[in-house]
C-alpha positions as a Python dict, from the first residue, in 0.01 Angstrom:
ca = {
    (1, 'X'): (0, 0, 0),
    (2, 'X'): (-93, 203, -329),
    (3, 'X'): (13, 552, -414),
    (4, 'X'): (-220, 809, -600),
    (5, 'X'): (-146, 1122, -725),
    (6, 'X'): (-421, 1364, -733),
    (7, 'X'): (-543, 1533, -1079),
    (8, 'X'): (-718, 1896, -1155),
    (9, 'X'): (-786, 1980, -724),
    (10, 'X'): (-1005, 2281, -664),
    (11, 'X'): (-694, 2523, -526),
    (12, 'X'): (-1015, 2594, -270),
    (13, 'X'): (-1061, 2233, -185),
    (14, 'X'): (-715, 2171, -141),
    (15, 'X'): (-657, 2475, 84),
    (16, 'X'): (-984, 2397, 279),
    (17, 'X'): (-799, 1992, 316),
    (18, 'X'): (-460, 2207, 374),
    (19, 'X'): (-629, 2419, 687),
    (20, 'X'): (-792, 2088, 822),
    (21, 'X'): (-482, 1915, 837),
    (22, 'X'): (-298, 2207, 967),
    (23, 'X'): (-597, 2269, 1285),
    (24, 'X'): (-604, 1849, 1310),
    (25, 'X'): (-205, 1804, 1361),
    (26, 'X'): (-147, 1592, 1089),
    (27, 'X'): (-31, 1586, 699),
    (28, 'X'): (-282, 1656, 429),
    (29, 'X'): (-183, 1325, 320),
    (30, 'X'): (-296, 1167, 626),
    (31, 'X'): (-597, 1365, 649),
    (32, 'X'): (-669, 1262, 263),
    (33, 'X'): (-602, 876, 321),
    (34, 'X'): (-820, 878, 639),
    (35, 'X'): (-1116, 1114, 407),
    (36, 'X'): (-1091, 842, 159),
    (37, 'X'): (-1071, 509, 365),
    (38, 'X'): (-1392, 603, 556),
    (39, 'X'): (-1563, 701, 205),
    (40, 'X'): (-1461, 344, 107),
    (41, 'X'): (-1597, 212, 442),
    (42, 'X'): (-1904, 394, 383),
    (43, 'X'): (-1934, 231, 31),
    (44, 'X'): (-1896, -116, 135),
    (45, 'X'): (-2165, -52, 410),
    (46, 'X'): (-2439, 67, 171),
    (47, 'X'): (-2324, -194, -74),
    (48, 'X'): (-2406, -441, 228),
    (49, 'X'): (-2721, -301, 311),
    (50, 'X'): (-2818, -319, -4),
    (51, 'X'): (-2727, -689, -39),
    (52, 'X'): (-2988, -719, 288),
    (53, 'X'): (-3262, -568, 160),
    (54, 'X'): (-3459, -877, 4),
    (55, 'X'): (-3365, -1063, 315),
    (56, 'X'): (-3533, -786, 518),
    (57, 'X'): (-3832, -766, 287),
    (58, 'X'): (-3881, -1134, 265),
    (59, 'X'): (-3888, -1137, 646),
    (60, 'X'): (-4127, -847, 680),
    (61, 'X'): (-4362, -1047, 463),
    (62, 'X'): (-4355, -1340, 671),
    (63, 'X'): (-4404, -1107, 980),
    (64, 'X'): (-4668, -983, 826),
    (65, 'X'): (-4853, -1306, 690),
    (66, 'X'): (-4798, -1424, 1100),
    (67, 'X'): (-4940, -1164, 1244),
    (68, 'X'): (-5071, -907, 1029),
    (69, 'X'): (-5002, -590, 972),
    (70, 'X'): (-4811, -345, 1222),
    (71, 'X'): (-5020, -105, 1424),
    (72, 'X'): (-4943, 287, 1376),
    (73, 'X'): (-4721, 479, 1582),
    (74, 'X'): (-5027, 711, 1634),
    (75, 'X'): (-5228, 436, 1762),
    (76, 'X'): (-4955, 299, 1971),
    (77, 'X'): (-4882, 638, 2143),
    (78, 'X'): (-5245, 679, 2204),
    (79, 'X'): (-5308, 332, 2397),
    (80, 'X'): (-4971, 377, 2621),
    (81, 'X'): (-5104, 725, 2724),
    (82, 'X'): (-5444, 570, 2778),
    (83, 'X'): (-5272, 366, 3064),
}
C-alpha cells in the first residue's frame, strides 16, 4: 500500500474533509483514501468508455446501414398514444 503526504491544502478544504469525517465516524484519512479510490474508479471508467466509443459508433453505422435511420422520440410518442 503507498503513503502520500498531502502538499499546500486549502485550511477550508481540509476542515470541510475534517467535519465529514467527524459526522461519517471515521478518520480523515479514511475518508481521503475512500475520496480518492472512487476518483480513480471514476477515471478508469471514463478511460473505458472512451476506449468503447469507436466500437459503439462502428455498430451504430451498421445499425443504421440495416435498417436505416432511427425514428424520433416525438414520432414514437405520437404513434403509441395514437393506439
Amino acid at each position: 500500500m503507498g503513503a502520500m503526504t498531502v502538499r499546500h491544502l486549502d485550511p477550508k478544504t481540509a476542515e470541510v474533509l475534517r467535519r465529514r469525517a467527524r459526522a461519517e465516524g471515521r478518520s480523515m484519512n479514511d475518508l481521503v483514501v475512500a475520496i480518492l479510490t472512487r476518483a480513480a474508479a471514476e477515471d478508469e471508467r471514463r478511460e473505458r468508455m472512451r476506449e468503447q466509443r469507436p466500437r459503439a459508433e462502428a455498430l451504430r453505422r451498421q445499425l443504421r446501414r440495416r435498417f436505416g435511420a432511427p425514428a424520433g422520440s416525438e414520432k414514437l410518442l405520437r404513434e403509441d398514444r395514437g393506439r
